[in-house]
Backbone as JSON, one array per atom type, in Angstrom:
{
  "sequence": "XXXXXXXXXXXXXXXXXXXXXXXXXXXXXXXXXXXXXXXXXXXXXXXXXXXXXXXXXXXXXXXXXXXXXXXXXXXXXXXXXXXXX",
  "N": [[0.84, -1.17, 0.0], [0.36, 2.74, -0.67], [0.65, 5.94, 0.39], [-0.85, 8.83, -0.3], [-0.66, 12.28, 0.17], [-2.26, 14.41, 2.67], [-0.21, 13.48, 4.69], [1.12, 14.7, 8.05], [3.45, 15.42, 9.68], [4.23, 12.23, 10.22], [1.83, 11.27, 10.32], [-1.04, 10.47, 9.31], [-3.71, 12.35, 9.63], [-5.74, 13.79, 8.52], [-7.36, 14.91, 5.37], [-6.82, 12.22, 2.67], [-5.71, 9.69, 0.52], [-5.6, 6.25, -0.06], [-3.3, 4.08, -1.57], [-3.72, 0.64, -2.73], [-1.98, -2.66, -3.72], [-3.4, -3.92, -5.72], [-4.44, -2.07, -7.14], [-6.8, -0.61, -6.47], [-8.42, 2.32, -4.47], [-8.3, 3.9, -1.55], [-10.19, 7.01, -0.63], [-10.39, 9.87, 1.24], [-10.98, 11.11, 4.66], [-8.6, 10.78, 7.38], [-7.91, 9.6, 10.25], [-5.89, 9.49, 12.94], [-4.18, 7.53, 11.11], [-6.02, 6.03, 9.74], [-8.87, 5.06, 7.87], [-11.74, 7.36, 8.7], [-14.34, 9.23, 9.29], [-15.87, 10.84, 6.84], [-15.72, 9.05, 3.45], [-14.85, 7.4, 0.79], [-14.59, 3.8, -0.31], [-13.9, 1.87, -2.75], [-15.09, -1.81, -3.56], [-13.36, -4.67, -4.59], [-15.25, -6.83, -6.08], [-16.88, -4.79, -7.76], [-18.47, -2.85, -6.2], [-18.88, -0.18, -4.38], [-18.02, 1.78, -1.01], [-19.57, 4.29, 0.64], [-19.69, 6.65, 2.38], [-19.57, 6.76, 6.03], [-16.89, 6.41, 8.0], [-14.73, 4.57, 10.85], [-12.01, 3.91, 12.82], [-11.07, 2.31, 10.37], [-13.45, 0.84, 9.84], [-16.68, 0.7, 7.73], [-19.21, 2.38, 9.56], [-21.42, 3.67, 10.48], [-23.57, 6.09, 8.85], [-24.38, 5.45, 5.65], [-23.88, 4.77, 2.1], [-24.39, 1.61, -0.34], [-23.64, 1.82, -3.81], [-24.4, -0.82, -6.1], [-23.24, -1.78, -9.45], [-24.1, -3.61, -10.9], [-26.52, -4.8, -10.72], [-28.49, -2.83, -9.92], [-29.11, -2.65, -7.73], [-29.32, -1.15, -4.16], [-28.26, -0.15, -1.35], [-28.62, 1.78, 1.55], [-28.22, 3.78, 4.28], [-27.86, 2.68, 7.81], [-24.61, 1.43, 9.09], [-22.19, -0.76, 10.9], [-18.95, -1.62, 12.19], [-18.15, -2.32, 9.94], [-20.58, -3.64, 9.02], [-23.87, -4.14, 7.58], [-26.57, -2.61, 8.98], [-29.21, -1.45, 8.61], [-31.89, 0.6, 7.98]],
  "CA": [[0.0, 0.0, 0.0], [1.2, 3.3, -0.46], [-0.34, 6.74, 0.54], [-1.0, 9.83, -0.96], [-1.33, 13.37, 0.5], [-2.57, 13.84, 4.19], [1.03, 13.21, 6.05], [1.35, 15.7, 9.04], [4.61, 14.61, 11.03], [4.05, 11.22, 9.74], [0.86, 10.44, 10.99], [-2.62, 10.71, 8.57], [-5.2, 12.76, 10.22], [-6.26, 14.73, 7.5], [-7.81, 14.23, 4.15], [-5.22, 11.57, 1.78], [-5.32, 8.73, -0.44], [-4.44, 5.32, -0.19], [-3.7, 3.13, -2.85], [-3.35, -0.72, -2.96], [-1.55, -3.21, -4.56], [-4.08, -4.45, -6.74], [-5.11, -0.54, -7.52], [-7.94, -0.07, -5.69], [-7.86, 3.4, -3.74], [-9.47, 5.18, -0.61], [-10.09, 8.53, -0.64], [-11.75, 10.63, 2.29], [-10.2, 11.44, 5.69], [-8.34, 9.91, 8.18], [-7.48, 9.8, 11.91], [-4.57, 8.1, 13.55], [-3.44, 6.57, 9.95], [-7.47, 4.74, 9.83], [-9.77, 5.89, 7.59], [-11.67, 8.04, 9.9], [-15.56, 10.08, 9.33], [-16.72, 10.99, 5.13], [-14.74, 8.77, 2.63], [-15.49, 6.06, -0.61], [-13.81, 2.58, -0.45], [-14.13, 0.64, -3.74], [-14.3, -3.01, -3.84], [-13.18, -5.99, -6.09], [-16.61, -7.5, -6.46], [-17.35, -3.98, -8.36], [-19.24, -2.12, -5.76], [-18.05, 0.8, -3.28], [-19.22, 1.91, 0.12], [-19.52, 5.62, 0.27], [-20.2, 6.69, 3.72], [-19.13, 7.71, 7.41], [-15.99, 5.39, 8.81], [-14.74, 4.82, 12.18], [-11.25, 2.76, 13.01], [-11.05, 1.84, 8.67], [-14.55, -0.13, 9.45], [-18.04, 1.31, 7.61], [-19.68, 3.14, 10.53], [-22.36, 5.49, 10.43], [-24.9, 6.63, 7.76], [-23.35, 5.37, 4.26], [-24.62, 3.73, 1.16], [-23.68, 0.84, -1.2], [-24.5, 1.48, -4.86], [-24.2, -2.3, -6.39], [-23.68, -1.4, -10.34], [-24.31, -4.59, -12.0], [-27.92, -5.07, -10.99], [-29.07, -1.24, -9.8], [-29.79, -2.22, -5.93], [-28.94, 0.37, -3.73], [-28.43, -0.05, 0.38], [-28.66, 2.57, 2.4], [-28.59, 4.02, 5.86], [-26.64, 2.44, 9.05], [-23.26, 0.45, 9.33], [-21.61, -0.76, 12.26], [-17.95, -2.15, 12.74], [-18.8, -2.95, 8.59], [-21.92, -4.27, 8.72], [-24.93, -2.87, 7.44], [-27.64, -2.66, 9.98], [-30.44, -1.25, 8.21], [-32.46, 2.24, 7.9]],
  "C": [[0.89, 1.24, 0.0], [-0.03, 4.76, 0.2], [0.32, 7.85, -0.31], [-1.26, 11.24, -0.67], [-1.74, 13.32, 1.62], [-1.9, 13.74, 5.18], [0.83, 14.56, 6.75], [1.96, 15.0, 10.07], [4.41, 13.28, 11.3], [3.19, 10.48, 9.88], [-0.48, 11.11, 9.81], [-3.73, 11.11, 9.53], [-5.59, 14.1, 9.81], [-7.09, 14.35, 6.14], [-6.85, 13.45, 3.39], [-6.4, 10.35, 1.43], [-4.7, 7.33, -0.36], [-4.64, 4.39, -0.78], [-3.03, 1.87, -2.17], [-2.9, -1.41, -3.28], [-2.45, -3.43, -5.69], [-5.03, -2.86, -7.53], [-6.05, 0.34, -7.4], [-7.5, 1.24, -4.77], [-9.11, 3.59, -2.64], [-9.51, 6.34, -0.19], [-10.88, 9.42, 0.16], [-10.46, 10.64, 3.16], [-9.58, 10.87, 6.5], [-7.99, 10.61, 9.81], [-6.68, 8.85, 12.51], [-4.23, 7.43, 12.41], [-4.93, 5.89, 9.78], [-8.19, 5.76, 9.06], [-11.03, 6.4, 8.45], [-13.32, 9.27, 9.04], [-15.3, 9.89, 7.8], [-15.37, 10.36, 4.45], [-15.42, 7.54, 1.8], [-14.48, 4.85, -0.66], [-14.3, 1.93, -1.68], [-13.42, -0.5, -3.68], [-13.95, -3.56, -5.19], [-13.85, -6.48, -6.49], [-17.29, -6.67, -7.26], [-18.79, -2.96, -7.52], [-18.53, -1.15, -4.46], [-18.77, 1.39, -2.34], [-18.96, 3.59, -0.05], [-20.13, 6.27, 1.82], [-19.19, 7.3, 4.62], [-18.03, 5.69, 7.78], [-15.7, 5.33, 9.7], [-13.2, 3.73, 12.33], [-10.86, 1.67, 11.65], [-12.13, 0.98, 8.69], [-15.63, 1.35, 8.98], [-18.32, 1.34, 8.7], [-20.22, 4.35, 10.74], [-23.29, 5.19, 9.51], [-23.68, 6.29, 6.25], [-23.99, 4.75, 3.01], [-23.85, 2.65, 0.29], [-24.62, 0.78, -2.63], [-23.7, -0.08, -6.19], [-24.04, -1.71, -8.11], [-23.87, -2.14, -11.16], [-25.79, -4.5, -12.1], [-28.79, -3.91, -10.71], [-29.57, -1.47, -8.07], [-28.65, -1.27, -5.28], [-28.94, -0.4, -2.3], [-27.95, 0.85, 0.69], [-29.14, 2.94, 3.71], [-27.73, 3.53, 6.61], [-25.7, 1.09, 9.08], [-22.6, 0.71, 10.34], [-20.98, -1.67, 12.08], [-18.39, -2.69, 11.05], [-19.77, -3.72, 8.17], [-23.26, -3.67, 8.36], [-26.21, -3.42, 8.2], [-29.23, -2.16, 9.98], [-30.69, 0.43, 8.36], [-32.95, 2.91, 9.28]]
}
């Protein structure tokens, strides 16, 4: 992994970037080096969460738009789980 933007005295707790080996990126804020409150994770299965983070898990109010078949989830995730509206 590498990062991108965000360092302050070598620690991420700002807005930055971090890319993957396989080229996937996450882009939104961080805290303590963790992605951290508003940011977009795309997966490998072709769908990305878009939401509130907490400790690099989904956490909070966020959605998942799926783009093969058009479903949509939205509303509450906890510790990455989605917990409903």
């Amino acid at each position: 992994m590498r990062y991108e933007e965000g360092f302050k005295n070598g620690v991420l707790n700002s807005w930055g970037v971090m890319i993957y080996p396989d080229s996937r990126h996450y882009e939104g804020k961080y805290k303590n080096n963790k992605c951290h409150e508003l940011g977009v994770m795309p997966y490998q299965d072709g769908y990305h969460y878009e939401g509130d983070f907490k400790d690099d898990k989904c956490y909070g109010q966020g959605d998942i738009p799926y783009l093969d078949d058009g479903r949509f989830w939205e509303g509450g995730f906890k510790e990455d789980v989605y917990i409903g509206r």
